[in-house]
C-alpha positions in Angstrom: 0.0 0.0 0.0 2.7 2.1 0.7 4.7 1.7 -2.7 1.4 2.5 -4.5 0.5 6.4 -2.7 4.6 7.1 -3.6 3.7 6.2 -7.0 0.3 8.2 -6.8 2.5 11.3 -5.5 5.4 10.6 -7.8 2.2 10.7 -10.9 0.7 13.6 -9.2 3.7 15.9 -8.8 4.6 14.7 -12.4 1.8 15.2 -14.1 2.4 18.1 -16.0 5.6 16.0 -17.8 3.7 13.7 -18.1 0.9 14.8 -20.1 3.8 16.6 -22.6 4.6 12.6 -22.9 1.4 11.7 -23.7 0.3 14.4 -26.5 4.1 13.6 -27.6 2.5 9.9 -28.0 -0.7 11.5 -29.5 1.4 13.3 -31.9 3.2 10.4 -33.4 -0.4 8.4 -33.0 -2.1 11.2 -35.2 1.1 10.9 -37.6 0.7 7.2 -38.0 -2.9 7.0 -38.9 -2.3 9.8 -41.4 0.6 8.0 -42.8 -1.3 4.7 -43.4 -4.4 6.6 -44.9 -6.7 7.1 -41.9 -7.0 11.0 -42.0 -10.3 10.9 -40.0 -9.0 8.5 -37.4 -5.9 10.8 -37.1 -7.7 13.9 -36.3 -9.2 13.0 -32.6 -5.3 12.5 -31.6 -4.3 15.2 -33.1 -6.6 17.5 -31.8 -6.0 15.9 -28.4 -2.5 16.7 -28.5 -3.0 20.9 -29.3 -5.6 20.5 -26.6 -3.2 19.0 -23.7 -0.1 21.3 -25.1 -2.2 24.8 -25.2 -2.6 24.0 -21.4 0.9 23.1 -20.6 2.4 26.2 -22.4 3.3 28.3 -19.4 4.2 25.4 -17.1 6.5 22.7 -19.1 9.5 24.1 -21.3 8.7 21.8 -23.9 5.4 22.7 -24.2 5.6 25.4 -26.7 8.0 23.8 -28.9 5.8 20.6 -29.2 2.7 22.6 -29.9 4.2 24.1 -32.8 5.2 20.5 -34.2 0.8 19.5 -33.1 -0.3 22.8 -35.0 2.2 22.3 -38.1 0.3 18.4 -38.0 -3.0 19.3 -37.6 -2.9 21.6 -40.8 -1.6 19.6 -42.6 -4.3 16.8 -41.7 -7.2 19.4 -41.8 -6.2 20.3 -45.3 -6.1 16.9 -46.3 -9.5 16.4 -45.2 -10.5 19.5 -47.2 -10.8 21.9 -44.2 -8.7 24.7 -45.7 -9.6 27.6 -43.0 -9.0 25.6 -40.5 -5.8 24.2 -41.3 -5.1 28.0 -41.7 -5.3 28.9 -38.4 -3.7 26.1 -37.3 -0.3 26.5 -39.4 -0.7 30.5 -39.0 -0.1 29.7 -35.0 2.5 27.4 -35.6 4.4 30.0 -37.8 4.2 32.4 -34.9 5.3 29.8 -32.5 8.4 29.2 -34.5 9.3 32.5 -35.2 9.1 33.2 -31.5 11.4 30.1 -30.4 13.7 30.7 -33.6 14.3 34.1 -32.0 16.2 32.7 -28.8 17.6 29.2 -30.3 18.5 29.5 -34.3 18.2 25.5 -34.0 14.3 26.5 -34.7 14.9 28.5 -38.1 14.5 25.0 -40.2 11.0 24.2 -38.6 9.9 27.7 -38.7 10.7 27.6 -42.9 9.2 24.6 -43.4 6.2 25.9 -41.7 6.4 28.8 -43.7 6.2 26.6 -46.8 2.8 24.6 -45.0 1.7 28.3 -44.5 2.2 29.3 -48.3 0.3 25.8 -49.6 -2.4 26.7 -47.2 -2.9 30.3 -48.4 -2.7 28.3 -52.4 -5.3 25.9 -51.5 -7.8 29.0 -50.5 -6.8 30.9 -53.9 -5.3 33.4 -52.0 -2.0 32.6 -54.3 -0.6 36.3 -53.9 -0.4 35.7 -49.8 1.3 32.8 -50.5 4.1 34.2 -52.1 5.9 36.0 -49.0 6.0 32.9 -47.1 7.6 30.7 -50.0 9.8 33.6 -50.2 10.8 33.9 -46.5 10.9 29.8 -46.6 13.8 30.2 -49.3 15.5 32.8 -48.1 16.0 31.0 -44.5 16.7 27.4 -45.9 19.3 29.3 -48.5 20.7 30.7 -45.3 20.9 27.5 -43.7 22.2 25.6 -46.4 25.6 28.0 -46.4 26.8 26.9 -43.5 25.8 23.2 -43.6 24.7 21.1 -46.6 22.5 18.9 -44.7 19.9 21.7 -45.3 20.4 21.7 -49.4 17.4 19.2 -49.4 15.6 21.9 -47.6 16.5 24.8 -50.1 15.6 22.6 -53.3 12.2 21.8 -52.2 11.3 25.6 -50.7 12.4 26.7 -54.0 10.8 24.2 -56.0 7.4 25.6 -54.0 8.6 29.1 -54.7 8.2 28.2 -58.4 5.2 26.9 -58.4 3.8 30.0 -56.2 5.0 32.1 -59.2 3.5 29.8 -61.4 -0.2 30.0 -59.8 0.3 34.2 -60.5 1.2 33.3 -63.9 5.1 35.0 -63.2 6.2 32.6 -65.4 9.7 34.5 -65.9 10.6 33.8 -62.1 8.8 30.4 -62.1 11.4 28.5 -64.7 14.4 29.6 -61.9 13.1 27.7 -59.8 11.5 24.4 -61.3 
C-alpha cells in the first residue's frame, strides 16, 4: 500500500511532464494513422494533443515547442480532409510559434521555414496565391541561409524553391517560375 500512494504522488507531482509525454505519443499516434491513410482517425489524436499542449504552455519548457510540431500536424491533416480555413489557423499559430522560439535558439529556423512553406500551400489551396508568395519567399531565403553553413539543409532549399516556383507559377510569373523548377 505504501509503494502505490509514492507512486500516486510521484504521478501527481509529475503530471504536467507527463501529459507533454502523452500528446508527444498523440502526436506520433495522429502521424501514423495519417501515414497509413486514416486522416479521420488521425484527427481526434491530433486534436488531443493541441488541446493537452495549449494547457501546458506556461508550465512545461517543452510545451511550446511541441505545440508548434501538433499545429504544423494538424494543418496539414485538416487540409487533407479538405478543411482549408481551419488548417489556416492552425499552421498560421504554428508560424508564430516558430518565429518566437527561432528568435532565442537559431536551432528552430528549419521548422519555422518549413512551416512557412505549409503556410504558403495553405494560403494556395484557399486561392489566395498572392499571400502565399511572401512565405515561400521567407521559406527560401532561411533554408538558403541554412544551407551555407551546412549542406545537410540543401534538401531543404531545393524543395522551398521548388514551391517558390510553383507559387509564381499560380500568379502566372512565369519568368521567375522556370528559376526555380
Amino acid at each position: 500500500m505504501r509503494l502505490q500512494k509514492q507512486v500516486v504522488a510521484w504521478v501527481q507531482a509529475n503530471r504536467p511532464a507527463l501529459d507533454v509525454f502523452r500528446a508527444r505519443a498523440l502526436i506520433n499516434l495522429g502521424n501514423f494513422l495519417s501515414g497509413v491513410g486514416q486522416k479521420q482517425e488521425a484527427l481526434p489524436p491530433s486534436e488531443e494533443a493541441v488541446r493537452i499542449l495549449r494547457q501546458l504552455e506556461g508550465s512545461q519548457p517543452d510545451a511550446r515547442r511541441f505545440l508548434a510540431i501538433a499545429l504544423n500536424n494538424l494543418s496539414k491533416l485538416l487540409g487533407d480532409l479538405g478543411r482549408r480555413q481551419e488548417a489556416l489557423a492552425s499552421i498560421e499559430e504554428a508560424v508564430k510559434i516558430y518565429r518566437e522560439l527561432a528568435k532565442t535558439n537559431p536551432a528552430f529556423l528549419n521548422d519555422l521555414a518549413a512551416s512557412l512553406t505549409n503556410l504558403g500551400i495553405s494560403y494556395s489551396e484557399l486561392g489566395r496565391r498572392q499571400e502565399a508568395l511572401a512565405p515561400a519567399e521567407e521559406a527560401v531565403k532561411l533554408n538558403r541561409e541554412l544551407a551555407m553553413t551546412n549542406p545537410a539543409f540543401l534538401n531543404d532549399l531545393a524543395g522551398s524553391l521548388n514551391n517558390l516556383g510553383i507559387r509564381y507559377s499560380e500568379l502566372a510569373r512565369h519568368p521567375e517560375a522556370i528559376r526555380f523548377h
